[in-house]
N, C-alpha and C positions, 0 to 999 in steps of 0.2 A: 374617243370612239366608244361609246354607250352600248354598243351594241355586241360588245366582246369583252370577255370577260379573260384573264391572263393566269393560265397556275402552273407554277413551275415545281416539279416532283424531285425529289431528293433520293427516292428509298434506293437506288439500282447505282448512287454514285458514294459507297459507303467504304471508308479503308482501302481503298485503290492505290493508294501511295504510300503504303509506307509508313515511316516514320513521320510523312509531313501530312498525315491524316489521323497521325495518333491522339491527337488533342484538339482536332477541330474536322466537319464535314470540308466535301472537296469541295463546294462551292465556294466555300471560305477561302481559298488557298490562293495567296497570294499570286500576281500574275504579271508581268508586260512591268516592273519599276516603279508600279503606283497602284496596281488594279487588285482587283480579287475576279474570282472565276466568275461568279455570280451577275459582275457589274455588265457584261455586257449582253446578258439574255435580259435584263433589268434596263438598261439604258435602251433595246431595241424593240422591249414593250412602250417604253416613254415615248420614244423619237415615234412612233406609231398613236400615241395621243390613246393609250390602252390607260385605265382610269383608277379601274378595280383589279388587284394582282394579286392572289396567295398561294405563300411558299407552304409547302406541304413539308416540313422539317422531319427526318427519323431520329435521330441523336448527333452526340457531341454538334449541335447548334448553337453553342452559348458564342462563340468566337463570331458566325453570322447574324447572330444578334444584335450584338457590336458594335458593326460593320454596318448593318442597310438600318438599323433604327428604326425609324418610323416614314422612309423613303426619302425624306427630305432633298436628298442631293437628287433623286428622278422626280422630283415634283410629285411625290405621290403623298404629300403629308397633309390627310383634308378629315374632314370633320363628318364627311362620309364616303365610303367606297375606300379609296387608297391602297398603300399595303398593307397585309394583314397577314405571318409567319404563325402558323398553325403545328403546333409539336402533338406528335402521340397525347393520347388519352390515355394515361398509366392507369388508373382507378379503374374504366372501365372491366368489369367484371365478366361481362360477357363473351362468349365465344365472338372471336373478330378474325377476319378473314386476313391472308399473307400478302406480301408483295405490296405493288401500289394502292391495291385495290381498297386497302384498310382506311385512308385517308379520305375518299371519294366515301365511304360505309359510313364512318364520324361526322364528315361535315355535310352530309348532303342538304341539309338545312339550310346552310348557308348559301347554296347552290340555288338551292329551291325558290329562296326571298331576293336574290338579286335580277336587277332586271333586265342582264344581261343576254338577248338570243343564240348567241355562239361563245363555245369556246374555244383558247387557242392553247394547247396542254405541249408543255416544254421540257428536260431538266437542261442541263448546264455545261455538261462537259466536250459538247460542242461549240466552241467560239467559233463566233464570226456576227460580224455588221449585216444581218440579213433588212432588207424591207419587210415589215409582218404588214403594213398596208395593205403593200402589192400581192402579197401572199391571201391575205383576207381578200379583196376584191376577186381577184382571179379564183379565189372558195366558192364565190357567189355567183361568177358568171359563169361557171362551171356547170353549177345546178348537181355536182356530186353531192352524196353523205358526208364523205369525209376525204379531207387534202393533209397529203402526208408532203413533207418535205425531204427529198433526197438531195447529194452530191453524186453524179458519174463521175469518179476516179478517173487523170490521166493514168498517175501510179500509185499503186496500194504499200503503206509502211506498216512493221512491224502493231501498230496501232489499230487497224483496221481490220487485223485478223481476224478475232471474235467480235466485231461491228456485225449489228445484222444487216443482209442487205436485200433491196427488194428486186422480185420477177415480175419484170411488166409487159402488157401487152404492146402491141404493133399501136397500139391506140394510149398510151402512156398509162393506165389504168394498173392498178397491182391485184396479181393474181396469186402473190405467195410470198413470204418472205424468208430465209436463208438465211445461215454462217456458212458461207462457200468462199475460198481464195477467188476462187475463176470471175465471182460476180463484182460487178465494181462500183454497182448502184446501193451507195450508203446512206441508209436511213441516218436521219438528223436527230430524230428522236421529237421531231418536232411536228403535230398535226392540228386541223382547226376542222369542228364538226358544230351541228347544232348544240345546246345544253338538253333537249328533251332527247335527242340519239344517245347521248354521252351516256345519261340516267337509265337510258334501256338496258345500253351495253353491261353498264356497272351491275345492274341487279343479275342479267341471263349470267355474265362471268359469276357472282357470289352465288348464284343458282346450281352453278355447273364445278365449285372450286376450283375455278381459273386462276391463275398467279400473275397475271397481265392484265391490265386494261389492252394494250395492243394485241397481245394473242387472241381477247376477245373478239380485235374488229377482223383479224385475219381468218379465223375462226367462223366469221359472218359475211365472207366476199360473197354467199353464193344468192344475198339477200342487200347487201351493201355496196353500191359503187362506192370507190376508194381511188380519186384521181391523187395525182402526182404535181407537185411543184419542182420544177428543176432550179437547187440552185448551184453557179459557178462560181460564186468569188472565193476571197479567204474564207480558209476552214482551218481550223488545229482540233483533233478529237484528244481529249487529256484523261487517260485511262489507266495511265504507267508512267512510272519514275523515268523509264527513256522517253514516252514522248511529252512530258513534261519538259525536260532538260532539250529535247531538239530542237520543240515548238516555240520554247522560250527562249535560245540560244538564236533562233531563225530571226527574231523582231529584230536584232545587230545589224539584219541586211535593211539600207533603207528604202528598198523598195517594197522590202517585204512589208516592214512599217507599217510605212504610206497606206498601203493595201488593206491592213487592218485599220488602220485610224486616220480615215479618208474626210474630206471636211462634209459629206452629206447624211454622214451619219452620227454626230457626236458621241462617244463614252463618257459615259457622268460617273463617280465614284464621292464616296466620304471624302471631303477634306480633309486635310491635316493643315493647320498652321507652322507648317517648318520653315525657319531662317534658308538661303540658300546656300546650296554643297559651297564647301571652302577647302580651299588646295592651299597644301603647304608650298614653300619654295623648291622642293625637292621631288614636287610629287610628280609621276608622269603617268599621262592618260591617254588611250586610244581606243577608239571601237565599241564604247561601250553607252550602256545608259546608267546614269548616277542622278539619284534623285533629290529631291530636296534633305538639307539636315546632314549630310554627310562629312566627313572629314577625311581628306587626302593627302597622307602625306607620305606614303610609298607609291610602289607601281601598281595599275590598275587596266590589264588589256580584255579586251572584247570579253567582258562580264556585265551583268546586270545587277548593280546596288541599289536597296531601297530605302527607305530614308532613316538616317541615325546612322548606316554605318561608320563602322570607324574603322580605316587602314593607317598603320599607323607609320613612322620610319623606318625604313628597309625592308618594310614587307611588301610584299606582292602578290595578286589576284588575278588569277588569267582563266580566261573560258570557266570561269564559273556563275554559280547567282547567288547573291548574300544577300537575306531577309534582313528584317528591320531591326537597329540599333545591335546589331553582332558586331564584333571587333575581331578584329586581325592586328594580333599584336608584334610586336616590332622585331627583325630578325625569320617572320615565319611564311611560306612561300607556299599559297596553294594553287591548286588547277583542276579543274572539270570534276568541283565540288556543287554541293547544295548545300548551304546553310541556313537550315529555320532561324525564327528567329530569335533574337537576344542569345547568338550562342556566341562561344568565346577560344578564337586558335591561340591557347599562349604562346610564349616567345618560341623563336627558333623550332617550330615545327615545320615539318614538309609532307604535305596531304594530296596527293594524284589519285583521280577517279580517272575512265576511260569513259569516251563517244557514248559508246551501251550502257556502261554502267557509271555513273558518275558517283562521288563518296557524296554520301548524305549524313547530315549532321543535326540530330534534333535538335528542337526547339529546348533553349538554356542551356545545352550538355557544353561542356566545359572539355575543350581537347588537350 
C-alpha cells in the first residue's frame, strides 16, 4: 500500500513497568511466550501490505533494536522504503520542542521525500489484530481529515482509568476528548490523516507549544472533521505491572488466544532457532504456554514460559510468567510472579505475589 506511509511513536510509553522497563522501552517487552509488544502493531502494518514504517524511538532502544532489525521477519527488509528506527538527535543543539512532537520537528525531511499521501500514526501499547486496510479504506470513503480509532468498553479495568477517551457526536464524529471513568469510548492511540494535514498540525502545535500531536487535532475540531473507526475485537491496553500480568495471564484461556491469534491476521516476530521444550520424567504440566528451548523437570501450572527456561526438580511454577532462559532452581516454589529475564530463584525459596500485585523479578537479579 504506496500510498500510506506507517509511524509508530514511542515518547508517551516510557518506564511504565517497572522494573521490566528498566533496561529496555515497553515496546520491547516481551509478550504472549514468544512476542514482544511491538510485534503486533508491526505485523498489522505488514498484514495491510504498509511498505515504509518508522519507529520514532526516545530511549533505552537498544533491546528493540535487537529485536525488529532491519524488519526482516515483516518483510520490511528492502533496498528502499522498509523500516527505518529513528532515535533522538543528542547533538542537536537547538531549542527542540517536548513530547511527540520532537520527532515529527527532526525528521520532517524524511516525511517530505516520501511519496507516501497519508499517514497512519500508532504507538504500541495497545494490542490487538486490527485490519488498517479496512480502517484506511473506510479513512477514504469518509472524505474526513482525520480517522481516529476507538474501542466502546463493555467493562472498564483498572487499565483504562487514565486512557483518554473520546465525546462523540449522534453522527460518530469527535467533538472532545476526556479522562472520565463514566466515558467508555477508548481512544487506541491509533489515527490516519493526509501527510500535508499532519505537517500543518505539527508546525501550528510547535507555533503554539503544544506537547501533543493529538491535542493539536482536538485543539482543531472547529476547522477539522475527525471521524471515528469503531473497533470491537481483542484489545489488551499494557500500561501497568497489573494489566500486564492479567492481560498476559488471559492468553491461558483458549478462547481468549484464539481471539488474538486468529488465522486472518498472522503475528510475525524474530525467530529464534530453539530445540523443542523437553520434559523430564517427573515433570508435570497443565494450563500453561512453554515455549521452545525449555527444560521441565518440576511442576509447571497455568504460567507462561519463554524460551530457555529452566524448572528444574521439585520445583514449581504456578500463575506466573518467566522470561527467557531464567531458572527455577530445585526445591523452590513460586506463584503470581514476573520474572525478566535470565534471572535466577535459587534453591528452596518460596516467592508469592497476588492477582493486583504480582512479585517482579529484574532482569539477571539473583533471589
Amino acid at each position: 500500500m504506496n500510498r500510506l506511509i506507517g509511524i509508530i511513536h514511542l515518547d508517551k510509553e516510557q518506564d511504565f513497568l517497572n522494573e521490566l522497563t528498566a533496561f529496555r522501552c515497553g515496546a520491547a517487552l516481551p509478550f504472549g511466550g514468544r512476542y514482544r509488544v511491538i510485534d503486533f502493531v508491526l505485523s498489522n502494518m505488514a498484514n495491510a501490505r504498509i511498505k515504509n514504517i518508522l519507529i520514532f524511538a526516545q530511549q533505552k532502544y537498544r533491546s528493540l533494536v535487537d529485536h525488529v532489525a532491519t524488519g526482516k521477519a515483516w518483510n520490511l527488509e528492502r533496498k528502499k522504503g522498509g523500516l527505518s528506527i529513528l532515535p533522538p538527535d543528542w547533538h542537536e543543539r537547538a531549542e527542540q520542542p517536548n513530547g511527540d512532537l520532537q520527532h515529527f520537528h527532526r525528521n520532517r525531511h524524511i516525511l517530505e521525500r516520501d511519496g507516501a499521501e497519508y499517514v497512519l500514526l500508532t504507538g504500541t501499547q495497545h494490542i490487538c489484530t486490527i485490519d488498517y486496510e479496512n480502517v484506511f479504506y473506510e479513512h477514504l470513503h469518509s472524505g474526513h481529515d482525520v480517522t481516529v480509532v476507538y474501542q466502546p468498553l463493555a467493562k472498564q479495568g483498572s487499565e483504562h482509568e487514565n486512557e483518554r477517551k473520546l465525546v462523540l457526536t449522534d453522527d460518530g464524529l469527535v467533538s472532545g476528548a476526556v479522562i472520565d471513568p463514566a466515558n467508555r469510548n477508548v481512544y487506541m492511540g491509533m489515527l490516519i490523516l493526509k501527510k500535508s494535514h499532519l505537517l500543518e498540525l505539527v508546525d501550528d502545535c510547535l507555533s503554539r507549544n503544544r506537547q501533543s500531536f493529538f491535542e493539536g487535532i482536538i485543539a482543531h475540531l472547529d476547522r477539522l472533521t475527525v471521524g471515528t473507526y469503531r473497533y470491537t475485537d481483542y484489545l489488551s491496553v499494557i500500561n501497568s505491572i497489573e494489566s500486564y500480568y492479567k492481560h498476559s495471564m488471559a492468553l491461558l484461556e483458549p478462547a481468549t488466544y484464539k481471539e488474538l491469534f486468529h488465522a486472518l491476521q498472522t503475528v510475525y516476530t524474530k525467530e529464534k532457532d530453539e530445540p523443542p521444550a523437553r520434559f523430564g520424567t517427573r515433570a508435570r504440566t497443565s494450563g500453561s504456554l512453554i515455549a521452545n528451548g525449555c527444560i521441565i523437570e518440576g511442576t509447571v501450572e497455568n504460567s507462561i514460559l519463554f524460551g530457555g527456561v529452566h524448572v528444574k526438580p521439585h520445583a514449581s511454577v504456578r500463575n506466573s510468567i518467566i522470561m527467557q532462559r531464567s531458572t527455577i532452581h530445585e526445591g523452590s516454589h513460586v506463584s503470581r510472579i514476573i520474572a525478566d529475564k535470565d534471572a535466577h530463584i535459587t534453591s528452596k525459596r518460596i516467592i508469592r505475589g497476588t492477582v493486583h500485585r504480582p512479585y517482579v523479578i529484574a532482569k539477571r537479579k539473583v533471589m
